[in-house]
N, C-alpha and C positions, 0 to 999 in steps of 0.2 A: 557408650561413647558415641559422639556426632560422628556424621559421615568423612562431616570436612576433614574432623580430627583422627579420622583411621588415615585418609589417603589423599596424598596432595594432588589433589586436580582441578581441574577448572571446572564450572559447570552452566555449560550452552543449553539455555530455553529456547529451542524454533518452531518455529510452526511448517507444518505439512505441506509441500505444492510439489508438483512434479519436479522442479526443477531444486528442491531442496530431499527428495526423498530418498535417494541415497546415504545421504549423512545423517538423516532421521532416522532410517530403518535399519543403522547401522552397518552398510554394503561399505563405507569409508573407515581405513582405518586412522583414529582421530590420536592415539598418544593418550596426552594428559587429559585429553577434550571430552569431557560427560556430557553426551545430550540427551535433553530431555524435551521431550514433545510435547509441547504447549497449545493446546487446543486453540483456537481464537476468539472462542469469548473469553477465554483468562487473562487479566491481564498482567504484563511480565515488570513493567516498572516498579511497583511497589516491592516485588522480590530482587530487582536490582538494588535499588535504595535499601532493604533490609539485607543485603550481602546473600541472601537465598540463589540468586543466581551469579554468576561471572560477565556474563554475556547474554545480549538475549533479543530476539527482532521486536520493536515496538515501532508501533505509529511515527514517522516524521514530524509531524507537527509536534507531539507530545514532547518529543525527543529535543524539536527548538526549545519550545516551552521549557523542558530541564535544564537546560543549557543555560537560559535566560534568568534562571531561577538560581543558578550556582550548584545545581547538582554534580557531583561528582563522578559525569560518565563524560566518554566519548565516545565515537563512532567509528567507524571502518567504511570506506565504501562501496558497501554493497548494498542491495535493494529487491528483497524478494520480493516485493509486492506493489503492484501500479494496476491501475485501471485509468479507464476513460468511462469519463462519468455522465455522458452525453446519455447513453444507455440506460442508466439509472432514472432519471426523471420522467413521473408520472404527471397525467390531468384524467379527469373525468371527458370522456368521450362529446359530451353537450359542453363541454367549456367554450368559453371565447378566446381562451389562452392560445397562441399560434407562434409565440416565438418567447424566448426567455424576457425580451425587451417586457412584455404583457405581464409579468408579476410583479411589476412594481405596485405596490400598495395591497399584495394580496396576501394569503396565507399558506407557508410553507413548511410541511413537516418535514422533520429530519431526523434519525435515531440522537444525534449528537453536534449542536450548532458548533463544539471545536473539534469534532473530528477530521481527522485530517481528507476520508474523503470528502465532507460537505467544505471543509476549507478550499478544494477545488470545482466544487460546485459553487462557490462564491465568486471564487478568478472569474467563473464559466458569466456567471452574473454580469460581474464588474465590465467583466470585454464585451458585453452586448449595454453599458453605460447604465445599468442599475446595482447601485451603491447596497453595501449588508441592511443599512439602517432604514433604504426605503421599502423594508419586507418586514414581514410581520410574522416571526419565526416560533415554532413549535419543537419542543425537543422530547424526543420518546424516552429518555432516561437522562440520569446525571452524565457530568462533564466526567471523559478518563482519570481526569487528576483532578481533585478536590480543591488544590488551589488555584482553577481556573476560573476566571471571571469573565463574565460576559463585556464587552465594549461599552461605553456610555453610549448612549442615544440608539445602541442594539437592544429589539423587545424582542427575549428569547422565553416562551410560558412553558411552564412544563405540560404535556400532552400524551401519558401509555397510549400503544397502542397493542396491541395483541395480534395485528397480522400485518407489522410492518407499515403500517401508516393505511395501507387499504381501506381497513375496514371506515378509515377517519376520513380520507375519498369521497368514500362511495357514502356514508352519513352525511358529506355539504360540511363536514367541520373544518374539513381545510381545502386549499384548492389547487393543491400541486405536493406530489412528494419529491422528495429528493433523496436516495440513500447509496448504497455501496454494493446493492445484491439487487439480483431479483428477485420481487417478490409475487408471493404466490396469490392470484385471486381467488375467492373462492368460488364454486361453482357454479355455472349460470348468470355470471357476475361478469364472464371474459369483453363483452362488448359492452361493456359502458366505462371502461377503462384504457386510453392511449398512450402510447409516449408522447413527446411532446415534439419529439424531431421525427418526421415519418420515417427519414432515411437514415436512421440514425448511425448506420457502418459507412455508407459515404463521409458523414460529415466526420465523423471520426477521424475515417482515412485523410480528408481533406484536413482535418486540424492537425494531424502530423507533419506533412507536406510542409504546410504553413510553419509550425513553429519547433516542429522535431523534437518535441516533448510529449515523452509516454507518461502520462503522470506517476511520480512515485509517491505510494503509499507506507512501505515500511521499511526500516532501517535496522543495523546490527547497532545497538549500544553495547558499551562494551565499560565497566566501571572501572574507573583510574586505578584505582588500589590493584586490581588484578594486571594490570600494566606494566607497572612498577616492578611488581614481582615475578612478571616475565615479560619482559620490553618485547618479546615476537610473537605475545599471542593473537597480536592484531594481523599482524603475518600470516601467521597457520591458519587464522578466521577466515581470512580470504581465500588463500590455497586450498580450506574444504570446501566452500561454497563453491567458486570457481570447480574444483572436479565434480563436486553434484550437477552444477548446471551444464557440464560438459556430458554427463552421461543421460540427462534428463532429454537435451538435444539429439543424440543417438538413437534412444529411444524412440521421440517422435517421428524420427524417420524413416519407421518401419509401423506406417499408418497401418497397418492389420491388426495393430498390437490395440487400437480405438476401438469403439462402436459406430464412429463418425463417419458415414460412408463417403463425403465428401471431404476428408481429410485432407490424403493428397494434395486437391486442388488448393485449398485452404494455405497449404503448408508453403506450395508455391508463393501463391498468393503475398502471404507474410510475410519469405523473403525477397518478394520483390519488392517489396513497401520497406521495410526494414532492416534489410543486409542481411548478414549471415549472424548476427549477433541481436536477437530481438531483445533482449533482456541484458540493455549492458551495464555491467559493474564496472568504477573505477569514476575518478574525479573528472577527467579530463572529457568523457564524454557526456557527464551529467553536469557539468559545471554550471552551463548558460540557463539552463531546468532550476538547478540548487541555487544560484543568484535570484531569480524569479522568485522561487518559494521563499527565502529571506526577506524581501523587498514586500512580496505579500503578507505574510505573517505578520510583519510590522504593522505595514498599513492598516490589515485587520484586526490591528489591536491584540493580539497571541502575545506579541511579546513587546516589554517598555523599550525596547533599542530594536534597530536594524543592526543582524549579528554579521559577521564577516562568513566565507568560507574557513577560513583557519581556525575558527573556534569550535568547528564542527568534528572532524575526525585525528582521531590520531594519525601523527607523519612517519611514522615507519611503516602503514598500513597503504600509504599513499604512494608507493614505492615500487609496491605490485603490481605486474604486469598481470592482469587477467587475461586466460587463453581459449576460453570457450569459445567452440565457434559449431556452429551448424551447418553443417551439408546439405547438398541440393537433390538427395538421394538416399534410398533406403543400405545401410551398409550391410557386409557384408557376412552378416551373425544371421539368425532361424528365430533369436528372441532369447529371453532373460538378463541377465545382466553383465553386461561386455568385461571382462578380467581387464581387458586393458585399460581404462577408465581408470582403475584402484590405483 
């Protein structure tokens, strides 16, 4: 006999971060809620679409795309996962490359031309007035979802790479990376490899300032059918991330618990920039972000319509007050994991 069919429960795919690893490593007690820890090269949508999962964090953009497509999920919102992608982007050391404006007409790799972080590597483009199609794109694998199609008048070639696009670099085959990690050079190779922004945590900080967008990268979908047959589990979805990210916050502020010896400073640092809520969940503070990301997905061709907010998450999920919040000081525990938190 199936699992489903021993025990009714729900079953939550997330993936691992500090700020989720209480309810991953089970410190949370979840009810009906089965998680299971989903590595991040797996990906979880085709086990949403196959009923394999209940819920489960995938890519933003893909998650438009489904949406756009008639898939039968919604969302919650939350946002495990955002980067600023300023960080990310490579040039060979002897380039003439000096500002994003300078790739126009050149060649740029990327693990995935729809993934959702090179989709904010294209905004990054766009705001410095170089359009997707004036680039001449490389992609290191297929698209996350098979019914995804490239833009007309976008030339996206396929290009493996084996060490993140570097190795393609530092060969002259392409002339700028763009990806979601960093990547590793390999040795005796460190100095003929730059980022592209010398300052790249200034500019960062500076592009927050400016437009108070942390970019998000991935979302809770959550499949209608499991909805239906518990109209709160968009509810309880929240209420456990929300207590992960409250105890993930605790955590950090007992900087000893790092190897970051500048921690601390750092920690300040980020809620001076950021409040006490660096990682916020809920509509109302990502609204002007999530408007942006629709408006772009269109324009870049992800999806045949510009979708609304309301088509995105479920409205009983929208409801939640999310309460985590981070202090400005190490509390008052020696370390492990706080009972009050549960």
């Amino acid at each position: 006999m199936r699992l489903r069919e021993q025990r009714p429960i729900v079953i939550l795919g997330a993936q691992r971060f500090d700020r989720t690893a209480a309810l991953v490593d089970g410190l949370l007690p979840t009810g009906r809620i089965w998680v299971i820890h989903v590595p991040p090269a797996r990906p979880v949508v085709p086990g949403l679409l196959a009923g394999l999962f209940d819920a489960g964090e995938i890519p933003l953009a893909q998650y438009i795309f489904a949406r756009d497509q008639g898939d039968p999920l919604t969302a919650i919102p939350v946002f495990p996962d955002r980067i600023f992608v300023q960080q990310y982007v490579y040039v060979r050391r002897d380039s003439d490359i000096a500002s994003p404006g300078d790739l126009r007409g050149k060649r740029v790799w990327v693990p995935g031309y729809l993934y959702t972080a090179c989709f904010w590597h294209r905004a990054m483009l766009q705001e410095h007035g170089v359009q997707p199609h004036e680039v001449l794109w490389f992609a290191g694998g297929p698209e996350i979802d098979p019914r995804m199609r490239h833009p007309d008048g976008v030339q996206v070639k396929p290009l493996p790479s084996q060490q993140m696009g570097i190795d393609l670099l530092l060969a002259g085959e392409v002339d700028c990376v763009m990806h979601e990690a960093t990547p590793v050079v390999p040795p005796g190779q460190e100095a003929r490899v730059r980022r592209l922004f010398p300052d790249v945590h200034a500019l960062q900080r500076d592009a927050y300032r400016r437009t108070g967008f942390f970019p998000i990268v991935h979302i809770i979908a959550v499949r209608q059918e499991a909805l239906e047959s518990w109209p709160e589990l968009g509810v309880e979805l929240c209420r456990l991330y929300d207590q992960a990210k409250a105890v993930a916050y605790r955590l950090l502020q007992n900087e000893r618990l790092t190897s970051l010896p500048l921690m601390r400073v750092y920690l300040d640092e980020t809620m001076t920039l950021f409040g006490d809520d660096p990682w916020p969940y809920g509509l109302e503070r990502n609204r002007q972000e999530l408007e942006t990301t629709l408006r772009l997905t269109f324009e870049q061709g992800l999806t045949r319509r510009q979708l609304s907010l309301d088509e995105l998450f479920d409205p009983r999920s929208l409801q939640y007050t999310f309460q985590a919040r981070m202090s400005s000081g190490a509390p008052p525990w020696s370390g492990g994991f706080p009972a009050s938190d549960i």
